[in-house]
C-alpha positions as CSV (number, residue, x, y, z in Angstrom):
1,X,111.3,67.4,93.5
2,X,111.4,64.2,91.5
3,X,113.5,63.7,88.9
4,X,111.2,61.1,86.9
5,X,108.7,63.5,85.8
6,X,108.9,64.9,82.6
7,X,111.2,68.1,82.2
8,X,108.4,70.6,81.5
9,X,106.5,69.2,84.5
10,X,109.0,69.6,87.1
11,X,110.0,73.0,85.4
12,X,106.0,73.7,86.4
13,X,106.5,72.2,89.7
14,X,109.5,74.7,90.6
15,X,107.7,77.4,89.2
16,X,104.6,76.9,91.8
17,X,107.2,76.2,94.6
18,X,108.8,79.9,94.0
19,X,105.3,81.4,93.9
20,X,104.0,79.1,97.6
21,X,102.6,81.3,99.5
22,X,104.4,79.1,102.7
23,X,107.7,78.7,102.1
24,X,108.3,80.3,98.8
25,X,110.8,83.2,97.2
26,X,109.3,86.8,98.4
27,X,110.8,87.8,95.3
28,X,108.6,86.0,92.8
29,X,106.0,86.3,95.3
30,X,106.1,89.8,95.0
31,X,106.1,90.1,90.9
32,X,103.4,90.5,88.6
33,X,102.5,90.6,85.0
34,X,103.5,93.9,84.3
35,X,107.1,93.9,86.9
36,X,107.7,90.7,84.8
37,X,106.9,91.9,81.5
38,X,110.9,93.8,81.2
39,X,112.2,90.6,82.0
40,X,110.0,88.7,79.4
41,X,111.5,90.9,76.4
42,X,114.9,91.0,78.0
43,X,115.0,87.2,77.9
44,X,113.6,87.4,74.0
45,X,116.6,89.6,72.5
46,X,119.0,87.5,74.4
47,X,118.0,84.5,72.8
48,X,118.4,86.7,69.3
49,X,121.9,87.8,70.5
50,X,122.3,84.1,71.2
51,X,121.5,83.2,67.1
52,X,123.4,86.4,66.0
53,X,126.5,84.7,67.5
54,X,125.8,81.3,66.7
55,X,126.4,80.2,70.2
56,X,124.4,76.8,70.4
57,X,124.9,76.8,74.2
58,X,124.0,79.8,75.0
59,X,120.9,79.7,73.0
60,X,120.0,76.6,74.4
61,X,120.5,78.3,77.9
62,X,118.6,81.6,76.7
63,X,115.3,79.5,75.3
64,X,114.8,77.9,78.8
65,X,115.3,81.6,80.1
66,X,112.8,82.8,78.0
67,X,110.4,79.4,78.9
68,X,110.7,79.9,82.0
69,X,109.0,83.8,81.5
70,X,106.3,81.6,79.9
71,X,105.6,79.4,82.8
72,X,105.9,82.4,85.3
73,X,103.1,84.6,83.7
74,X,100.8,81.2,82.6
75,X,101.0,80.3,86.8
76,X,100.5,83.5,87.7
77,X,97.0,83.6,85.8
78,X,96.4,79.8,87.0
79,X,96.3,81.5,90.2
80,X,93.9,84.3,89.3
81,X,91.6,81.8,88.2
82,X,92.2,82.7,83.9
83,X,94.2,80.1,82.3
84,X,96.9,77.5,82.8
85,X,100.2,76.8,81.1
86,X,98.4,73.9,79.7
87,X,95.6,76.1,78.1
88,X,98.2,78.0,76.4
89,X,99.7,75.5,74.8
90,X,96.6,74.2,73.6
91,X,95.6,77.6,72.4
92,X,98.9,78.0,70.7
93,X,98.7,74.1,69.0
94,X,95.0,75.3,67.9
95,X,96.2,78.3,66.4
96,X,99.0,76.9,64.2
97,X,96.6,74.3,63.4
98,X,94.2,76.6,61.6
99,X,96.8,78.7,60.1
100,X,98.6,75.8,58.6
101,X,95.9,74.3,56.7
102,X,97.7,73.4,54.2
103,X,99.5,71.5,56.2
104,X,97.1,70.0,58.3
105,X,94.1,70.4,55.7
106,X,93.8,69.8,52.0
107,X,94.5,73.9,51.2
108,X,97.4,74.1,48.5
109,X,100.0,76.5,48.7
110,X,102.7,77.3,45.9
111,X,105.5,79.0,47.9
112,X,106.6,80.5,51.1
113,X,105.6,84.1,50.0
114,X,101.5,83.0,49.3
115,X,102.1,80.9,52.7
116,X,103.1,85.0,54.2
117,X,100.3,86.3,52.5
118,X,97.5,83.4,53.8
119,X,99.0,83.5,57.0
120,X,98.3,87.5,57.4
121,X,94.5,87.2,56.2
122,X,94.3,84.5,58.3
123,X,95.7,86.3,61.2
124,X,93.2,90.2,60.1
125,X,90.2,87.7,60.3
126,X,91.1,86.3,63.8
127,X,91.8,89.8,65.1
128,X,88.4,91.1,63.3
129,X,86.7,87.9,65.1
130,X,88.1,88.8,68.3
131,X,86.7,92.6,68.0
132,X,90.1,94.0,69.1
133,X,89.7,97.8,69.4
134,X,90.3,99.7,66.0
135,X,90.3,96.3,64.0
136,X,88.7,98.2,61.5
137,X,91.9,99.5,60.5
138,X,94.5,97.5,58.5
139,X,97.1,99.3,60.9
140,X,95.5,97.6,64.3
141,X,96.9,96.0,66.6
142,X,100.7,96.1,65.9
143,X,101.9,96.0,69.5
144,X,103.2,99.5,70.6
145,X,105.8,97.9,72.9
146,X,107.7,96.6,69.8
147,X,111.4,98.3,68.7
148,X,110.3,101.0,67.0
149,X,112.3,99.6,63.7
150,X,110.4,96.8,63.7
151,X,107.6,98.1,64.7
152,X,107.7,100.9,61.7
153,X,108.5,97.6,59.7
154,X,105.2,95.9,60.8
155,X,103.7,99.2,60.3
156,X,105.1,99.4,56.4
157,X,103.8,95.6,55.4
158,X,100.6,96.0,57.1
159,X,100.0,99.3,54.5
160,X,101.8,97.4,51.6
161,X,98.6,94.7,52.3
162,X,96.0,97.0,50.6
163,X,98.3,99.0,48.0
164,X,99.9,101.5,50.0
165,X,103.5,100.9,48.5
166,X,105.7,101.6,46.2
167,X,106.6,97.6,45.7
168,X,110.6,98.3,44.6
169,X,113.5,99.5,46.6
170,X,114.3,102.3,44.5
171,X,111.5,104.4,44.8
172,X,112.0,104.2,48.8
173,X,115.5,104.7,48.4
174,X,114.7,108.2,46.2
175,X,112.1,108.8,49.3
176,X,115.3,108.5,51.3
177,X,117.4,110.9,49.7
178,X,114.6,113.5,49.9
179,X,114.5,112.7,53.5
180,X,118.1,113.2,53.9
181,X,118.0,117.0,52.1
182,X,115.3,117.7,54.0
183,X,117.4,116.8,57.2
184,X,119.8,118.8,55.9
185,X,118.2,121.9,55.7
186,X,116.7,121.6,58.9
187,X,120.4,121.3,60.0
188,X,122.0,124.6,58.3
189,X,118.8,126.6,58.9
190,X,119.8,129.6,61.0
191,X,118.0,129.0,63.7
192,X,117.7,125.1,64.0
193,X,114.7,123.6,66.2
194,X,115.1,120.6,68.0
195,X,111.7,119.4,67.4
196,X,111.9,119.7,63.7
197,X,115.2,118.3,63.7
198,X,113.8,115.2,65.8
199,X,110.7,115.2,62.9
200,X,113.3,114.8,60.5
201,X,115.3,112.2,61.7
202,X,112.4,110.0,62.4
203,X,111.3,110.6,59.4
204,X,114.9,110.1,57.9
205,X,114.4,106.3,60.2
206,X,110.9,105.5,58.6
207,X,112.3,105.9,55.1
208,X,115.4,103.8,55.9
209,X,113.1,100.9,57.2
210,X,111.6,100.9,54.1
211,X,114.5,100.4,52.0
212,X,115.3,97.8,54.0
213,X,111.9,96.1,54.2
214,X,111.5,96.6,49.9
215,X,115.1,95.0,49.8
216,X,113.7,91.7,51.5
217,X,115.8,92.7,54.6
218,X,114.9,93.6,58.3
219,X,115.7,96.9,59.7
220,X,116.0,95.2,63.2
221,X,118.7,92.9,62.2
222,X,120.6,95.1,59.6
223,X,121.2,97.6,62.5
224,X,122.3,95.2,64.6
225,X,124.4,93.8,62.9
226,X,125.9,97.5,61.8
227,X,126.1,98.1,66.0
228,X,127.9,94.9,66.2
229,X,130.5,96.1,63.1
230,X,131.1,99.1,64.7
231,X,132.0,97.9,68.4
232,X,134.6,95.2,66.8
233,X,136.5,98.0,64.9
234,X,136.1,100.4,67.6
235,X,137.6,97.5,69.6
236,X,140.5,97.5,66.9
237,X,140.9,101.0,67.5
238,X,141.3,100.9,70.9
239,X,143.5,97.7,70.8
240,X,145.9,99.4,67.8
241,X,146.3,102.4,70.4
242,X,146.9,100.5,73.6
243,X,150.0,98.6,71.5
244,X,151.3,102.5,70.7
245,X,150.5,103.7,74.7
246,X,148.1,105.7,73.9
247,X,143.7,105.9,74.1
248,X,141.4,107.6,72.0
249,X,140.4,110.3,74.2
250,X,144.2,110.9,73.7
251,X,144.4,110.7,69.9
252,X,143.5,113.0,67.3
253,X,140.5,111.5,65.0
254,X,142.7,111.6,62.2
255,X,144.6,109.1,63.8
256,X,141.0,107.2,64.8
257,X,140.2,107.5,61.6
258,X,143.1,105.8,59.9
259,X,143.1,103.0,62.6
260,X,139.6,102.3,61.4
261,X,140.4,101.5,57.8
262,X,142.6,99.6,58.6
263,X,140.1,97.4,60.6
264,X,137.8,98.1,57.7
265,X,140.9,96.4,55.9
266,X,141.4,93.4,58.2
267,X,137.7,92.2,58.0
268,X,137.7,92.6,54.4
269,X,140.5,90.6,54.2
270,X,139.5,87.8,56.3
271,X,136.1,87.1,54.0
């Protein structure tokens, strides 16, 4: 394949090599929107994981990963006769078009927050235009497939839209305590039922993601980044054992837990 087209071109060229039905890969031959759906949201969080570690390479590496899902579902609808990878990008330019217009029209727009706000309305007209399903609902259309943090998150701010919120973090934060008592009591009952218990922890969850959303923060990332804390110090506490001879499943979790602040100690220390 020549090297003097341009990079997205070729990139569309190998993709309708792999899918030739003469001399292609049986693989992708065999694949289809919904085997290479997994793949298309794998590729997404490793370009995330990619940012979270600042690794420049790697994102680079990850974005053409996640292009190249792209190109694989826009030729396999070129060859069912619905779109092209071209009409896609022409559907995507359109669409940022019309909900920048105040870039790209004379619309004025004080600050990134009424640019959030005009870009939902924007977005609950299209979806009412396009007669989506329940559109009458300011909850539609917020994919199902999402995490469910952010997808409880997307959930919260679509509510927020028409009223339904409490506007400050404290008042979710007090909705999070009662949460966690009535955990609690769930938990010491005498005869404890699993399916009350789940309730209550998703519940507990959902309370939690607001905070987080009312604090300007996003559940996704916060617990990420929380996942991420605890593997390094667990990491410490498996590395301070090794140097002693021993491993956790051999310690006492006194001993864990002391080894832990001290790793609490460490990263505090290296700010």
């Amino acid at each position: 394949m020549t090297h003097s087209l341009p990079p997205i071109n070729r990139l569309r060229g190998v993709m309708a090599r792999l899918r030739d039905k003469s001399g292609g890969c049986p693989w992708d031959l065999e694949q289809n929107f919904a085997t290479i759906a997994p793949y298309t949201i794998e590729e997404a969080y490793e370009v995330a994981d990619a940012i979270e570690r600042n690794d420049m390479a790697g994102l680079k590496e990850e974005l053409g990963d996640l292009l190249f899902q792209v190109v694989f579902h826009a030729r396999m609808a070129e060859e069912a006769g619905q779109f092209d990878f071209d009409d896609v990008a022409a559907a995507l330019t359109d669409k940022m078009i019309r909900r920048h217009p105040h870039v790209f029209g004379d619309t004025r727009i004080r600050d990134s927050a009424h640019q959030t706000e005009a870009w939902e309305t924007t977005k609950a007209k299209e979806r009412a235009a396009k007669g989506k399903g329940d559109d009458a609902s300011a909850l539609a259309n917020v994919p199902v497939a999402l995490p469910a943090l952010t997808r409880a998150q997307k959930i919260q701010q679509r509510a927020a839209r028409v009223g339904f919120d409490w506007g400050e973090p404290l008042p979710a934060l007090d909705k999070l305590a009662e949460e966690v008592q009535e955990l609690r009591a769930e938990l010491t009952s005498g005869v404890r039922d699993k399916a009350r218990v789940d309730e209550e922890i998703g519940d507990l969850l959902f309370a939690a993601v607001n905070v987080a959303r009312l604090a300007d923060g996003d559940a996704e990332t916060a617990l990420r980044r929380a996942t991420a804390k605890f593997e390094r110090r667990f990491r410490d506490i498996e590395a301070a054992l090794a140097a002693q001879g021993k491993r956790p499943e051999t310690s006492t979790l006194a001993e864990m837990d002391a080894l832990w602040d001290a790793a609490k100690q460490k990263e505090r220390a290296g700010r």
